[in-house]
C-alpha positions in Angstrom: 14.1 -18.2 -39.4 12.8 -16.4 -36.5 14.2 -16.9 -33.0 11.9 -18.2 -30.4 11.7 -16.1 -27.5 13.7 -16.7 -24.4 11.7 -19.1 -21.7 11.3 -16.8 -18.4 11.3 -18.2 -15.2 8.2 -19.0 -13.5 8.6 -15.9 -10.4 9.7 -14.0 -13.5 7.0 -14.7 -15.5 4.8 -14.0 -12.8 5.4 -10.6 -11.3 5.5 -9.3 -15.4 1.6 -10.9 -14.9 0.6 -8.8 -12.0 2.7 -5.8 -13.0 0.1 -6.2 -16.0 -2.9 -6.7 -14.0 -1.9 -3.6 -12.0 -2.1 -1.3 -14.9 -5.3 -2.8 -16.2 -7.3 -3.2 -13.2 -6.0 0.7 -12.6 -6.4 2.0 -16.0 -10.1 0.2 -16.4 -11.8 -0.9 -12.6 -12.2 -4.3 -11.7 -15.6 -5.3 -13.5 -14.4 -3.7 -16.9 -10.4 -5.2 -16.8 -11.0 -8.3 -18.9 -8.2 -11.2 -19.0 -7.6 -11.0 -22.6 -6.5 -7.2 -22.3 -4.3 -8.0 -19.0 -2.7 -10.9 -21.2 -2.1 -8.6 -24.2 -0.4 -6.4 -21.6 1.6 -9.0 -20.4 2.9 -9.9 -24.0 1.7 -13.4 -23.3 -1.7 -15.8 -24.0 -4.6 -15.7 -22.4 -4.3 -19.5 -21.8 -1.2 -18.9 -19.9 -2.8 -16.4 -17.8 -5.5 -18.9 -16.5 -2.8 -21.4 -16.2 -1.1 -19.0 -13.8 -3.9 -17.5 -12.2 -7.2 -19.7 -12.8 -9.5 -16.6 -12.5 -9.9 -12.7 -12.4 -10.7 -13.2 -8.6 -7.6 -15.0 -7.9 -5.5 -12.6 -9.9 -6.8 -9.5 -8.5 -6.2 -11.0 -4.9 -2.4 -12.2 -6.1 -2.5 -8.2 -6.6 -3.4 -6.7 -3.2 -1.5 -9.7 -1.7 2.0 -8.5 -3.3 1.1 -4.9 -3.3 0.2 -4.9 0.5 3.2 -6.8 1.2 5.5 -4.5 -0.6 3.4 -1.2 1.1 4.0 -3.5 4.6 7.4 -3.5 3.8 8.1 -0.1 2.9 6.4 0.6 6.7 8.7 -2.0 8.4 12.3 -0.7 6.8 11.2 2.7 8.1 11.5 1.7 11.7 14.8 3.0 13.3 15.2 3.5 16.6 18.3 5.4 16.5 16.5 8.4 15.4 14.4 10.9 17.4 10.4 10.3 18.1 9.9 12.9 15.6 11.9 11.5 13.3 10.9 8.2 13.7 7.0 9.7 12.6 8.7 11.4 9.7 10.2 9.1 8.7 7.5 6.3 8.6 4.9 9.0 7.2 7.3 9.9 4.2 7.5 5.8 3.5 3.8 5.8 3.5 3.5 8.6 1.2 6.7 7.5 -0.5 5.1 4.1 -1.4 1.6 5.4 -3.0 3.9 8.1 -4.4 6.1 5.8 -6.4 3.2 3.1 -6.6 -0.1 5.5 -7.8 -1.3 2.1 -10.0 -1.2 0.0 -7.2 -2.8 2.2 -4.5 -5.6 2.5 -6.8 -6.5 -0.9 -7.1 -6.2 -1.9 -3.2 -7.5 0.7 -1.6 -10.1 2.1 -4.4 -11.6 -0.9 -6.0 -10.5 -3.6 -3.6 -12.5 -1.9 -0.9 -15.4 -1.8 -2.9 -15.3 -5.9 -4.2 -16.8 -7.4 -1.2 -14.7 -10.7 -2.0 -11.4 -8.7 -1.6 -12.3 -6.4 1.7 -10.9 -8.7 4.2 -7.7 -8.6 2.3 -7.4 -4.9 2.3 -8.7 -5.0 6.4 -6.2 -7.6 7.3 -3.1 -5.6 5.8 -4.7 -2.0 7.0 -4.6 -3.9 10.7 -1.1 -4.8 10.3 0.2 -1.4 9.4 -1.9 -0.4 12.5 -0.5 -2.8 14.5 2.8 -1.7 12.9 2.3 2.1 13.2 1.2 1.9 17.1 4.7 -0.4 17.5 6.6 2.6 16.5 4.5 5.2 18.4 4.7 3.2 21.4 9.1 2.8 20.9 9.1 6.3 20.5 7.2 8.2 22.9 7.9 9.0 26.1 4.4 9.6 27.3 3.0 6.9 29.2 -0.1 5.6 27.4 -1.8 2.4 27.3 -1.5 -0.2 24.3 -5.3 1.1 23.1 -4.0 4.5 23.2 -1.6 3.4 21.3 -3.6 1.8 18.6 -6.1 4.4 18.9 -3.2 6.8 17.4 -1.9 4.3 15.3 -5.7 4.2 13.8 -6.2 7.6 13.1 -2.6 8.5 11.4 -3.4 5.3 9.2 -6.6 6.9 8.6 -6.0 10.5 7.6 -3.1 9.0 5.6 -5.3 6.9 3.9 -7.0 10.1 2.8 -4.3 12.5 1.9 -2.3 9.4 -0.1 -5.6 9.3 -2.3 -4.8 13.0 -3.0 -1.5 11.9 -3.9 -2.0 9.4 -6.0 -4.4 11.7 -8.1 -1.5 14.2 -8.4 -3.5 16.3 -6.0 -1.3 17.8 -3.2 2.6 17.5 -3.3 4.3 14.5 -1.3 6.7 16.7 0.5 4.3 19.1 1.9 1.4 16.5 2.7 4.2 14.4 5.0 4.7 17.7 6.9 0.7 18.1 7.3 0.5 14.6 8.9 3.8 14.9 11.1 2.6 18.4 12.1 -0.9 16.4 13.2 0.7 13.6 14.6 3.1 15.1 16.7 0.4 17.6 17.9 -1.8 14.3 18.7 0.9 12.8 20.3 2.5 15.8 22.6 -0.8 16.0 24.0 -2.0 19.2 25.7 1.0 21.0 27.0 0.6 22.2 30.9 0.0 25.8 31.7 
């Protein structure tokens, strides 16, 4: 007689779901994933899945939801204002990086194909606004330069940006982590010294 498998929590169950559609929306694009290959990958039935999540739509946006809380996250538990400005850059910069790092998958799928779905945009605008917002917090705690909140965000804006760009290269195994966090400190801290007086 064969054991009947162990009944997993609902939150359980769930995450195992969209660790599943992570890897199949990453390995395959959004328009070729299909439900029945996420559910094989997720060792459970495709009716399950739809009982879960009642569509592709709405499981691709449970995706970017979790992922861009958990990238938000990894932003906010780099803030420490015991360290120096400069630290305070590297060390949010190196949580950026870190995350796509140790999260290539999930990068993929909100900031390649989730820009690119034009149902799932303003999820992928609304948490690139908060890590602005975010970023432009810690500039702002950590300079002593007396610029306006714009200024601020303006800064904020264009480190999100070019990190945007060099974490793509990242998460294709392009450039190493280490060294890119030293490109975009080096450019920060350059944009945020300012011009030095004669």
């Amino acid at each position: 007689m064969t054991e009947r498998p162990k009944r997993l929590p609902r939150a359980v169950r769930e995450q195992q779901m969209l660790d599943a559609a992570i890897d199949v929306f990453a390995e395959h694009g959004y328009h070729d994933a299909s439900m029945n290959a996420i559910a094989a990958r997720a060792e459970i039935s495709k009716p399950m899945l739809y009982l879960y999540y009642g569509s592709k739509d709405e499981l691709f946006a449970s995706c970017i939801r979790r992922e861009s809380a958990r990238f938000l996250e990894a932003l906010t538990g780099a803030a420490d204002p015991e360290l120096s400005p400069r630290e305070q850059l590297t060390h949010g910069i190196r949580a950026f990086l870190g995350f796509v790092y140790e999260n290539r998958k999930a990068w993929h799928v909100m900031y390649r194909q989730a820009m690119y779905q034009k149902a799932f945009v303003d999820l992928v605008t609304g948490s690139r606004e908060r890590a602005i917002e975010l970023t432009a917090l810690i500039l702002r705690s950590s300079s002593r330069e007396p610029h306006s909140n714009e200024q601020f965000r303006l800064m904020a804006t264009a480190l999100i940006g070019a990190g945007e760009a060099v974490a793509d290269r990242i998460a294709d195994g392009a450039i190493d982590k280490e060294a890119a966090v030293q490109l975009l400190v080096n450019l920060g801290w350059r944009g945020l010294a300012g011009k030095k007086p004669q």
